[in-house]
C-alpha positions as CSV (number, residue, x, y, z in Angstrom):
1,X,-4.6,12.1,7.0
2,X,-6.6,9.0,7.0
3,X,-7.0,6.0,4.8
4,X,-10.5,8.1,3.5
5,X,-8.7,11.4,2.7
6,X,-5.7,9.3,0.8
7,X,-8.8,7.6,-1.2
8,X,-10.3,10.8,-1.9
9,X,-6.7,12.4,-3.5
10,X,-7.3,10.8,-6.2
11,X,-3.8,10.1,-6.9
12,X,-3.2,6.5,-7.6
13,X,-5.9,3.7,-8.7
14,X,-7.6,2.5,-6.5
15,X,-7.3,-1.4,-6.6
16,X,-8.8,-2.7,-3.4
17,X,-11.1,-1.2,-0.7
18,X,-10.0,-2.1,2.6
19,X,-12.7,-0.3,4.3
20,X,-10.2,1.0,7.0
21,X,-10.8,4.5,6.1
22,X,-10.7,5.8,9.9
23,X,-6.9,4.6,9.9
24,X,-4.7,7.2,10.2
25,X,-1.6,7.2,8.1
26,X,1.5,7.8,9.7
27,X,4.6,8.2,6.9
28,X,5.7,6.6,4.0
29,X,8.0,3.3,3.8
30,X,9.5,2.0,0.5
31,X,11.1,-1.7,0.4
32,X,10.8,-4.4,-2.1
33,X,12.7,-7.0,0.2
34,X,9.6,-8.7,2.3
35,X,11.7,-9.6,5.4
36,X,13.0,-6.2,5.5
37,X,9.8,-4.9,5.7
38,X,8.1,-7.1,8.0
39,X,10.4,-5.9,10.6
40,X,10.8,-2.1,9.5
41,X,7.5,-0.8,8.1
42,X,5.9,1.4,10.8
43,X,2.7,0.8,11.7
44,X,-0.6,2.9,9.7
45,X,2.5,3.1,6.4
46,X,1.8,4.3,3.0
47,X,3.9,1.2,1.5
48,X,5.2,1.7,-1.8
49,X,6.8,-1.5,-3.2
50,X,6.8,-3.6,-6.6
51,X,6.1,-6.2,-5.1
52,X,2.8,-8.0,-6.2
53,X,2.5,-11.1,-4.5
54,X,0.2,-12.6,-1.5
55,X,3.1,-12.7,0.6
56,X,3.1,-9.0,0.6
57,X,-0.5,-9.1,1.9
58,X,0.5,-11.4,4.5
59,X,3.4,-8.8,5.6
60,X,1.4,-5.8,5.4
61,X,-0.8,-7.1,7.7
62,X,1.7,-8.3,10.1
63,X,3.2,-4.7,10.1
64,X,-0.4,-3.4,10.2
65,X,0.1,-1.2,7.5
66,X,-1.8,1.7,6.2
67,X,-2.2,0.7,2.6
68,X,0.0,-0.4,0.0
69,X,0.9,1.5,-3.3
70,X,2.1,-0.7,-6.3
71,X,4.7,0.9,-8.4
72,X,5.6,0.7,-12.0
73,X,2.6,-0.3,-13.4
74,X,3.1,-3.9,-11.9
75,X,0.2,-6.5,-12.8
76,X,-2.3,-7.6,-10.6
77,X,-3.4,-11.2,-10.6
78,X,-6.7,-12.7,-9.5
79,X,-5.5,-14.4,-6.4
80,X,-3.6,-11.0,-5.4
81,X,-7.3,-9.6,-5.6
82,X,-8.9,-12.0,-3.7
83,X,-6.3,-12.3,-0.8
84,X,-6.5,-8.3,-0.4
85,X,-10.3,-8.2,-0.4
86,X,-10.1,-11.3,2.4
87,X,-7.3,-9.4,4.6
88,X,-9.3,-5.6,4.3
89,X,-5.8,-4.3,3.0
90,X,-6.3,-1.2,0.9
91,X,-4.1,-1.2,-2.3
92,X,-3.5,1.0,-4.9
93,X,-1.5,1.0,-8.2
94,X,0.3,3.6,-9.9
95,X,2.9,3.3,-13.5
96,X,5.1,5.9,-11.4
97,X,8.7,4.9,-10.1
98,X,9.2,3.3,-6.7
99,X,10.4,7.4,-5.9
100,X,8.1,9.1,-7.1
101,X,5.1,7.2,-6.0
102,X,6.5,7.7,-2.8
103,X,7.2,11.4,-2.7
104,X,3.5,11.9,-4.0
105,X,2.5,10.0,-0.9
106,X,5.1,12.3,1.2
107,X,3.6,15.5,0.4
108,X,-0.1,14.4,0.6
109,X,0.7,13.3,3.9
């Protein structure tokens, strides 16, 4: 499934466009803990976290991820915006549980 068909779901809010839609997505990876992340999320991800800071951006892109997935109806600031329009990261938001975001992103994938 690619970045487009994930879009096209419907399934969590769409946030941020990334135009990547060609990437294909290869699994799902949950982790709130940056550093772990930056060295265990596999490449083309669906990354669930709760995480909703820049320095998430910055590790998504360093893990090339797919897109991210915000759980538990986290807030979004401004600068979070900004940084992920910038960096072409795709980023959704959801008010489901870490879990359950992730197991909807399991069995679309």
């Amino acid at each position: 499934m690619t970045i487009k068909d994930f879009i096209d779901t419907n399934t969590f809010t769409l946030v941020n466009d990334g135009n990547n839609h060609d990437v294909e997505l290869t699994g799902c990876y949950c982790c709130d803990l940056l550093s772990i992340a930056m060295g265990h999320a596999p490449q083309g991800c669906v990354w669930v976290t709760v995480m909703n800071n820049v320095n998430t951006l910055a590790v998504a892109s360093l893990a090339e991820c797919g897109c991210v997935v915000l759980a538990c109806g986290v807030a979004l600031d401004d600068v979070f915006l900004a940084k992920a329009a910038e960096q072409n990261i795709t980023v959704f938001k959801t008010e489901l549980p870490v879990f359950e975001a992730a197991l909807k992103a399991h069995e679309l994938l």
